[in-house]
Biopython code that builds the backbone (N, CA, C, O; Angstrom):
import numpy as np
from Bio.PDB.StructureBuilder import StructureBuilder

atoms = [
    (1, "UNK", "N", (83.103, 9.750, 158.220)),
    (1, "UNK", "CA", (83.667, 10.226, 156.978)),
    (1, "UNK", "C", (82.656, 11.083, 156.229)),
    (1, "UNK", "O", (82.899, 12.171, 155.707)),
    (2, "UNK", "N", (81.669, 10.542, 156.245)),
    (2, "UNK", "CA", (80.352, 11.576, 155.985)),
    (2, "UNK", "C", (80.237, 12.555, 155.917)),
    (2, "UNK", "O", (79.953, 13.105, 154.854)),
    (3, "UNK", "N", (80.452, 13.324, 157.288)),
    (3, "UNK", "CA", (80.546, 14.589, 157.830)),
    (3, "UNK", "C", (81.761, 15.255, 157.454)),
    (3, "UNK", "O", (81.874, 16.426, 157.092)),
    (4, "UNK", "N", (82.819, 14.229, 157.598)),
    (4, "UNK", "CA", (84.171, 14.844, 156.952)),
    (4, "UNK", "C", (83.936, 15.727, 155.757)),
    (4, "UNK", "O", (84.071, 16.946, 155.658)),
    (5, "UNK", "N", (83.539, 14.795, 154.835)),
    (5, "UNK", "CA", (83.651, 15.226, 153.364)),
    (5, "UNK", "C", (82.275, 15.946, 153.561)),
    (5, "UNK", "O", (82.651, 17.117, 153.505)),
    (6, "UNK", "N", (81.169, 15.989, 153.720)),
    (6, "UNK", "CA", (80.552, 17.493, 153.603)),
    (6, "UNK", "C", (80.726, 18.335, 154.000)),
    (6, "UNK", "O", (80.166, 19.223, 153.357)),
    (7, "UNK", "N", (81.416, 18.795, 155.064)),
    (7, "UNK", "CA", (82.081, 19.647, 155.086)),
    (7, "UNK", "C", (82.749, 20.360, 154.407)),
    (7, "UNK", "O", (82.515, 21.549, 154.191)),
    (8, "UNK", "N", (84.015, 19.474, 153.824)),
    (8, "UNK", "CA", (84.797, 19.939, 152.924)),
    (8, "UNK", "C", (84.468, 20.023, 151.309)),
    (8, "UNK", "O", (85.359, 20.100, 150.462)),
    (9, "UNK", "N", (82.893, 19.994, 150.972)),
    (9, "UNK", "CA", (82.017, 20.193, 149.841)),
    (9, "UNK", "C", (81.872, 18.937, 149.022)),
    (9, "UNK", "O", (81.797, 19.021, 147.796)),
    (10, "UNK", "N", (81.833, 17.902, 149.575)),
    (10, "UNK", "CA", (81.907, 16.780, 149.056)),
    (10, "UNK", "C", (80.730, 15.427, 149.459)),
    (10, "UNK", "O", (80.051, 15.644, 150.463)),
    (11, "UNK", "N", (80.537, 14.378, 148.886)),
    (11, "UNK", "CA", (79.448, 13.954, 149.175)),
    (11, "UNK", "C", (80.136, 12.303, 149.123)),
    (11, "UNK", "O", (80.852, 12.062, 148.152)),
    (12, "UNK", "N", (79.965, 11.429, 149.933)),
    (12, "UNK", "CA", (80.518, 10.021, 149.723)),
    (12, "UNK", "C", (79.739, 9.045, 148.687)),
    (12, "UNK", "O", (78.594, 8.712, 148.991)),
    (13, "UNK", "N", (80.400, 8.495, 147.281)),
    (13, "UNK", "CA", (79.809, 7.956, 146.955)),
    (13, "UNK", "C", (79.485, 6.440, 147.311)),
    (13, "UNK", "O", (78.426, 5.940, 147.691)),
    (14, "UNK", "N", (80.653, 5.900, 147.083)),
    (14, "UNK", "CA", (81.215, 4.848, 147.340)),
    (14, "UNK", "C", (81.865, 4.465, 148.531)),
    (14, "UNK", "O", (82.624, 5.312, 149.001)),
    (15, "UNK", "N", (81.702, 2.922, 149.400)),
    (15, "UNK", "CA", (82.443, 3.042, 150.132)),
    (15, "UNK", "C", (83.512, 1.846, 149.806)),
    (15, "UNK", "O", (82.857, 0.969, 149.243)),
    (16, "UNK", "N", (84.765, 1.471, 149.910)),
    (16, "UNK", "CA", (85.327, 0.191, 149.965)),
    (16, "UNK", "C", (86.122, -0.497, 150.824)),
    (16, "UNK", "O", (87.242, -0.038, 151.051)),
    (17, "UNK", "N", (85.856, -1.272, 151.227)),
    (17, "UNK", "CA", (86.119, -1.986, 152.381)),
    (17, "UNK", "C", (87.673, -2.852, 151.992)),
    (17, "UNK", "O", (87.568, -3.926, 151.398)),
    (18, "UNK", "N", (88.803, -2.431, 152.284)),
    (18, "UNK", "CA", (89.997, -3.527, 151.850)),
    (18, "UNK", "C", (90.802, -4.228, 152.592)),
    (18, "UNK", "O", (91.804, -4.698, 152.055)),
    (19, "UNK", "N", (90.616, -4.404, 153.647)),
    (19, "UNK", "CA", (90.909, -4.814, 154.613)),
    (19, "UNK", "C", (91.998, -6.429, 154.047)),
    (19, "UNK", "O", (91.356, -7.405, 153.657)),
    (20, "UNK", "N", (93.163, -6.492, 154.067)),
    (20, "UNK", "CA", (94.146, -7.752, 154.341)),
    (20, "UNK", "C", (94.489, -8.708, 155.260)),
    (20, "UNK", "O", (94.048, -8.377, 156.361)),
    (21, "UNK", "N", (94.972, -9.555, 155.289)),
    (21, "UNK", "CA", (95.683, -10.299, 156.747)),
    (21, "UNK", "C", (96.687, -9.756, 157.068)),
    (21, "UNK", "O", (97.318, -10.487, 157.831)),
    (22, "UNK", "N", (97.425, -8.362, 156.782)),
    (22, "UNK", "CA", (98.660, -8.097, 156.765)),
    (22, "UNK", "C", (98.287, -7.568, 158.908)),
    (22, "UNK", "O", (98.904, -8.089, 159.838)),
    (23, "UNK", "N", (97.190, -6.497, 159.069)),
    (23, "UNK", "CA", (96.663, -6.009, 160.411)),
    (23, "UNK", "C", (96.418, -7.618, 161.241)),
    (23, "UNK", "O", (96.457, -7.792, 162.459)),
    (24, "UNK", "N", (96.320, -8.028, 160.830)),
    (24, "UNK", "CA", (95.852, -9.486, 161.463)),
    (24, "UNK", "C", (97.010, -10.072, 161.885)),
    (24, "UNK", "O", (97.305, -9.936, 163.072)),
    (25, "UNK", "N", (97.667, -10.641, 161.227)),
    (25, "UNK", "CA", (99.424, -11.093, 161.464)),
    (25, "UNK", "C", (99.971, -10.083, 162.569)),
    (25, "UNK", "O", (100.435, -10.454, 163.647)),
    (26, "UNK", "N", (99.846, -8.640, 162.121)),
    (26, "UNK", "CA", (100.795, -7.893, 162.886)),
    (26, "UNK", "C", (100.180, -7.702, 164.029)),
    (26, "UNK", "O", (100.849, -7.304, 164.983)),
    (27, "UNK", "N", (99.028, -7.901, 164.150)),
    (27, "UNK", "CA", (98.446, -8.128, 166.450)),
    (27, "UNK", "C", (98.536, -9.560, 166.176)),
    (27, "UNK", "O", (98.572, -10.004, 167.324)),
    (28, "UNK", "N", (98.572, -10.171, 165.703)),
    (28, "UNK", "CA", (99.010, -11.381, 166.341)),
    (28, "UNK", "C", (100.376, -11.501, 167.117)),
    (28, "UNK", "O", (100.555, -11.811, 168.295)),
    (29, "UNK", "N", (101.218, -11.200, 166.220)),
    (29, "UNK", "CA", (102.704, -10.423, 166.714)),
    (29, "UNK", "C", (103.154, -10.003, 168.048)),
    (29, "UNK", "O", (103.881, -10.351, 168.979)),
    (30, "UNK", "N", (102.014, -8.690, 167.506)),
    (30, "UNK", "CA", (101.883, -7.582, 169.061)),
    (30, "UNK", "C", (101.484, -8.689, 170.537)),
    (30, "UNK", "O", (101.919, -8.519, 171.675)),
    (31, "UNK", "N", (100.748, -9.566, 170.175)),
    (31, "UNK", "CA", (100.452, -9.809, 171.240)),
    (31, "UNK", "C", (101.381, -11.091, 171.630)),
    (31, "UNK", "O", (101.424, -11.565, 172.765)),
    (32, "UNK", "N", (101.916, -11.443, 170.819)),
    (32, "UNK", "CA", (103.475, -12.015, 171.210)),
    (32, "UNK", "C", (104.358, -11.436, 171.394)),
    (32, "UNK", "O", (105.334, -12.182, 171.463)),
    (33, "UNK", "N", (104.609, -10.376, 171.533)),
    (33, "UNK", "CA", (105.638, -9.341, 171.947)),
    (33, "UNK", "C", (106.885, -8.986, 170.719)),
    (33, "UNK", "O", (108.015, -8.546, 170.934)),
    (34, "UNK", "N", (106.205, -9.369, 169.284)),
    (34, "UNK", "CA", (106.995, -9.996, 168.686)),
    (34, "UNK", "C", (107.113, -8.190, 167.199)),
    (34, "UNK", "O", (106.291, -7.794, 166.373)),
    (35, "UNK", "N", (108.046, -7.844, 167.452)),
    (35, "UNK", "CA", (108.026, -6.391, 166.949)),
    (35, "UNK", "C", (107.564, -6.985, 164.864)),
    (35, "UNK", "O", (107.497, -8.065, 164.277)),
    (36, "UNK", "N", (107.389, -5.657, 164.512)),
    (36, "UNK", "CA", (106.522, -5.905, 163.105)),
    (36, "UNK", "C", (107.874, -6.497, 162.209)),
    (36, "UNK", "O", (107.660, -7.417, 161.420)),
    (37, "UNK", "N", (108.873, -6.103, 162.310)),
    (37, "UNK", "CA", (110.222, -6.176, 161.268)),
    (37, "UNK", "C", (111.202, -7.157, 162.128)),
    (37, "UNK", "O", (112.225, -7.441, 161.504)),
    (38, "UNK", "N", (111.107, -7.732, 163.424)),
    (38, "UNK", "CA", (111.738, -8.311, 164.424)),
    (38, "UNK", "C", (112.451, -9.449, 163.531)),
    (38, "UNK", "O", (112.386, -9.568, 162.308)),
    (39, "UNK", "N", (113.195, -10.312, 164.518)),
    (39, "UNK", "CA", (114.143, -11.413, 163.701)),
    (39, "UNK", "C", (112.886, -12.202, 163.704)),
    (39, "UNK", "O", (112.688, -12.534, 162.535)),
    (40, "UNK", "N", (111.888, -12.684, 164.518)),
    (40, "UNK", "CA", (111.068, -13.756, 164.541)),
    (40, "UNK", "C", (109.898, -13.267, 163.546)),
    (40, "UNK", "O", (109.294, -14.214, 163.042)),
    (41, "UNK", "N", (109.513, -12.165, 163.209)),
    (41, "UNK", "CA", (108.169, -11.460, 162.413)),
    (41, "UNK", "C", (108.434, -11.848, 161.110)),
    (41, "UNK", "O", (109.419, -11.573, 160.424)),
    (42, "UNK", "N", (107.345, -12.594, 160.802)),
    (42, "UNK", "CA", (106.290, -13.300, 159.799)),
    (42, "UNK", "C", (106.915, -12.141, 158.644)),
    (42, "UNK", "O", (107.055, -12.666, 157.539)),
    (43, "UNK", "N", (107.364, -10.493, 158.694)),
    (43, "UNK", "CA", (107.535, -9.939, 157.856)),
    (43, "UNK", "C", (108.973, -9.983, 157.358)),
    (43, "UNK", "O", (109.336, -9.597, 156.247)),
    (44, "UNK", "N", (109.795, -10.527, 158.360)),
    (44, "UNK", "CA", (111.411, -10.431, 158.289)),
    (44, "UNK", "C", (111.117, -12.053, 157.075)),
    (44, "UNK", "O", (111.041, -12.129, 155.848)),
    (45, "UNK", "N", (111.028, -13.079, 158.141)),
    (45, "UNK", "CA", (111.388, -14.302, 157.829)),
    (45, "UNK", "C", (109.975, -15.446, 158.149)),
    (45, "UNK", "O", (109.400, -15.848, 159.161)),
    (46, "UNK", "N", (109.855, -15.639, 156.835)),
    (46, "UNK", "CA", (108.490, -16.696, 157.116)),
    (46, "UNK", "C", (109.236, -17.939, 157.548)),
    (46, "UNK", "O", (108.566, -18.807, 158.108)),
    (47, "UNK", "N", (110.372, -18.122, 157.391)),
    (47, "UNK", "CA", (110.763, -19.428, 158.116)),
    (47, "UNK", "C", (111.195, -19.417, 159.618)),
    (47, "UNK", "O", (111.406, -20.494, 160.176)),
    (48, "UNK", "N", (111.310, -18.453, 160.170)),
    (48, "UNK", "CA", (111.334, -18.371, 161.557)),
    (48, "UNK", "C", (110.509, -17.859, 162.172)),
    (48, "UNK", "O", (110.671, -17.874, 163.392)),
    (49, "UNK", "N", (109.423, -17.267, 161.687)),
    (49, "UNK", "CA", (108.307, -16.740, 162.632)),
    (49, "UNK", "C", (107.460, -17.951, 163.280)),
    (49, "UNK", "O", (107.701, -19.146, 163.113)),
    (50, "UNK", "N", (106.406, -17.391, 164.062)),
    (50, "UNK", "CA", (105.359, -18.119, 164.799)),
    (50, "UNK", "C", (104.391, -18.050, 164.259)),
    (50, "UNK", "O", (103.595, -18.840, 164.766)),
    (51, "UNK", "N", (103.771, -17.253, 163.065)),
    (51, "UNK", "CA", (102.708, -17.593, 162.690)),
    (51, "UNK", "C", (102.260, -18.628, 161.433)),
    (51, "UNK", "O", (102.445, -18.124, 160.325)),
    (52, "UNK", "N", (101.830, -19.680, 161.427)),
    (52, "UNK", "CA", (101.707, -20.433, 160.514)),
    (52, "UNK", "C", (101.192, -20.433, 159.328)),
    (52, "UNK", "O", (100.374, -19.513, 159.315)),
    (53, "UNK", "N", (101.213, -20.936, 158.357)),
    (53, "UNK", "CA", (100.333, -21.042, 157.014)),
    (53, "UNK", "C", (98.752, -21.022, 157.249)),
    (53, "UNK", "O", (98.012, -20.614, 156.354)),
    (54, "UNK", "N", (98.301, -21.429, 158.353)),
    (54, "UNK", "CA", (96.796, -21.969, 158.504)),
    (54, "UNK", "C", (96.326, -20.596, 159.114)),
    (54, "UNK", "O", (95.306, -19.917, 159.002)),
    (55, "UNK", "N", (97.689, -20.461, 159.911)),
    (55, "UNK", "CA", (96.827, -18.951, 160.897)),
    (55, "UNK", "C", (96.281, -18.114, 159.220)),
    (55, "UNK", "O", (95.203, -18.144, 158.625)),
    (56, "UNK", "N", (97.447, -17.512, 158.940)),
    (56, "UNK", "CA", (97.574, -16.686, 157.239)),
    (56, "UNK", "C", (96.171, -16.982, 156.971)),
    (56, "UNK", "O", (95.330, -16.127, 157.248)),
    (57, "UNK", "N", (95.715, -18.452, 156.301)),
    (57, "UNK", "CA", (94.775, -18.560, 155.377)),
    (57, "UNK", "C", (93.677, -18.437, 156.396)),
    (57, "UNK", "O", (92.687, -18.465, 155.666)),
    (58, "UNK", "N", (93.242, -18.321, 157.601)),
    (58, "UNK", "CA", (92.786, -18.212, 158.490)),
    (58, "UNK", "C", (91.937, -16.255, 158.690)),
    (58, "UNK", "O", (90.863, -15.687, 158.885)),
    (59, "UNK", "N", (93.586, -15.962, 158.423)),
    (59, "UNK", "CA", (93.515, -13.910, 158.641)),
    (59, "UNK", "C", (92.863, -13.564, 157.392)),
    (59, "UNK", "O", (92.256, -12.493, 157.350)),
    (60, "UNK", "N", (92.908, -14.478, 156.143)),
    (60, "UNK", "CA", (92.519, -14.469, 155.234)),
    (60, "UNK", "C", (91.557, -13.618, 155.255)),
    (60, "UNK", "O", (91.363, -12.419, 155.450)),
    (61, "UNK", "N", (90.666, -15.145, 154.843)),
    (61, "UNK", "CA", (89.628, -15.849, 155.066)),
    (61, "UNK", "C", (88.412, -14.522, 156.344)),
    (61, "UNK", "O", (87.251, -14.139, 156.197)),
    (62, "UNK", "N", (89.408, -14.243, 157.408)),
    (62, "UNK", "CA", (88.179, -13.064, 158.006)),
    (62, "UNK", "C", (88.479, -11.840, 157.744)),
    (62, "UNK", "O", (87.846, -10.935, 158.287)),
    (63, "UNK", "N", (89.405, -11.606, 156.945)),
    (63, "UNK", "CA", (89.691, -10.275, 156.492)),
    (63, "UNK", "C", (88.357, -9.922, 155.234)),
    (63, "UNK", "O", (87.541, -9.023, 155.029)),
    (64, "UNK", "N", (88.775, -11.317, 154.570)),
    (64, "UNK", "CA", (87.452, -11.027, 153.625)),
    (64, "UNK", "C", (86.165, -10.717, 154.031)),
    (64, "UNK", "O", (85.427, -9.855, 153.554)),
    (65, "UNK", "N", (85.817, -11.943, 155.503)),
    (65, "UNK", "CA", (84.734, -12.159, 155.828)),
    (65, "UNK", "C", (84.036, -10.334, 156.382)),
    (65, "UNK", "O", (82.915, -9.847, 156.240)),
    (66, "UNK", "N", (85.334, -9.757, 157.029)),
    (66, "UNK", "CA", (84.887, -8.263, 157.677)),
    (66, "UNK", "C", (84.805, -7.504, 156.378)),
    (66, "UNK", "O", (84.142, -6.503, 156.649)),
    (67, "UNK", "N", (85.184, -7.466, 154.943)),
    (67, "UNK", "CA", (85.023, -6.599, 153.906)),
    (67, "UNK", "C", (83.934, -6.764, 153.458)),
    (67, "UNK", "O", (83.419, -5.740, 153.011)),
    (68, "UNK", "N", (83.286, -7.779, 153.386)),
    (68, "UNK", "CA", (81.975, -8.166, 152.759)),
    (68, "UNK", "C", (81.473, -7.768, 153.781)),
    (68, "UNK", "O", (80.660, -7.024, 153.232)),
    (69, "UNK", "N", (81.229, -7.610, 155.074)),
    (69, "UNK", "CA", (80.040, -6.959, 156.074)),
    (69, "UNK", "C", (80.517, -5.625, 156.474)),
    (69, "UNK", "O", (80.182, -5.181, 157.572)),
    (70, "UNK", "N", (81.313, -4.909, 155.638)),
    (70, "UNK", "CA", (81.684, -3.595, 156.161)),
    (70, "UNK", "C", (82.290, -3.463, 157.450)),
    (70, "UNK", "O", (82.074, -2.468, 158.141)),
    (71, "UNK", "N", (82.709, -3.988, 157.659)),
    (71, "UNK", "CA", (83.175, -4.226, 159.119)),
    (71, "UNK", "C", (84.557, -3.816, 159.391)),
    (71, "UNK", "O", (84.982, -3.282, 160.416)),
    (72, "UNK", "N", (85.309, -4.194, 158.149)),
    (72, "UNK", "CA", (86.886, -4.143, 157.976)),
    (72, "UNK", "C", (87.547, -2.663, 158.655)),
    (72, "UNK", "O", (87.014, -1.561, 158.776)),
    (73, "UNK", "N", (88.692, -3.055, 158.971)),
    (73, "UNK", "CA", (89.434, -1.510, 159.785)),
    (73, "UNK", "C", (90.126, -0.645, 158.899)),
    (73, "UNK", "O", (90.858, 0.266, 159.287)),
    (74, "UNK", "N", (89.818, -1.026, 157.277)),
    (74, "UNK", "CA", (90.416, -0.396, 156.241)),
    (74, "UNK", "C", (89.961, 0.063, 154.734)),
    (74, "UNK", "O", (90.422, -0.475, 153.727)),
    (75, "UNK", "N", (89.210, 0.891, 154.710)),
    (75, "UNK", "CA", (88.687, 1.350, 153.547)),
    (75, "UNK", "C", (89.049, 2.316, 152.650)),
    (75, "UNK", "O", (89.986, 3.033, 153.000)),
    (76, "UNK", "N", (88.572, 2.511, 151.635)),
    (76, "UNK", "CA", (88.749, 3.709, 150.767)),
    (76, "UNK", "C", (87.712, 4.316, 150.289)),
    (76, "UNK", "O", (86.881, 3.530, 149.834)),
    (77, "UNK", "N", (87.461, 5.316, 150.221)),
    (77, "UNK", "CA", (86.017, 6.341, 150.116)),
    (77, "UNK", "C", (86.550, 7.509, 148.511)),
    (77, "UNK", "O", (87.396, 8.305, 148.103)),
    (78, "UNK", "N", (85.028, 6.647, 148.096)),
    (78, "UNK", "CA", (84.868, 7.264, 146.552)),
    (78, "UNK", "C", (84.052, 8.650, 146.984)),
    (78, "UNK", "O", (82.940, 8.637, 147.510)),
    (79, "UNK", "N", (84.850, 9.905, 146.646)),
    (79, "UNK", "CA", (83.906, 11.053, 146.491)),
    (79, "UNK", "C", (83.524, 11.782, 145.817)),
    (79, "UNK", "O", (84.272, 11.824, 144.840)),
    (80, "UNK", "N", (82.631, 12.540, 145.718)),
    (80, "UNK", "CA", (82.050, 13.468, 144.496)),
    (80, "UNK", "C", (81.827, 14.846, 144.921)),
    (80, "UNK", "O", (81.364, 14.982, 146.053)),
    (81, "UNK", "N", (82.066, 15.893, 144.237)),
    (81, "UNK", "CA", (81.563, 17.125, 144.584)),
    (81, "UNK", "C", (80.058, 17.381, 144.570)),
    (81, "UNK", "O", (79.268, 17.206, 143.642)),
    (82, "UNK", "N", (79.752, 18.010, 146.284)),
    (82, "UNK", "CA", (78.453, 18.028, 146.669)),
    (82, "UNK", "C", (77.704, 18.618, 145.732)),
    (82, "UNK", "O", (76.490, 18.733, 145.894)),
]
sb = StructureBuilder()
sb.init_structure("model")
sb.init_model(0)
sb.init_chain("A")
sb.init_seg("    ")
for serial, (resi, resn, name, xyz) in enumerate(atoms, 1):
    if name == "N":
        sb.init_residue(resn, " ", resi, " ")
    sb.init_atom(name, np.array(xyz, "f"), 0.0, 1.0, " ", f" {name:<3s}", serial, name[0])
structure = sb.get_structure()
């Protein structure tokens, strides 16, 4: 992103890491074959899906853990003119 934005005359100030359990749930899903909006998906119906309350506080819990070490697959970038 760095390079992005100097390029385009800009300089990164900030970085923020926001990462949710929402990416977490939905490969969990994926790897149940289980489509994002499906009859069984955690997003249609929390009473018929497969993923549990514990998994959730679980996706939490390392969603946070990857935002606090920068790690997360979802950020937002504060910029400033170079």
């Amino acid at each position: 992103m760095r390079i992005a934005a100097a390029r385009a005359g800009f300089v990164v100030e900030r970085v923020f890491f926001d990462m949710d359990e929402v990416t977490l749930i939905a490969s969990e899903q994926y790897l149940k074959d289980i489509a994002m909006f499906g009859a069984r998906s955690y997003f249609t119906s929390r009473d018929d899906c497969e993923i549990t309350p514990a998994q959730v506080a679980e996706f939490r819990t390392l969603a946070a853990t990857l935002n606090a070490e920068e790690r997360a697959d979802c950020a937002a970038f504060l910029l400033r003119p170079a």
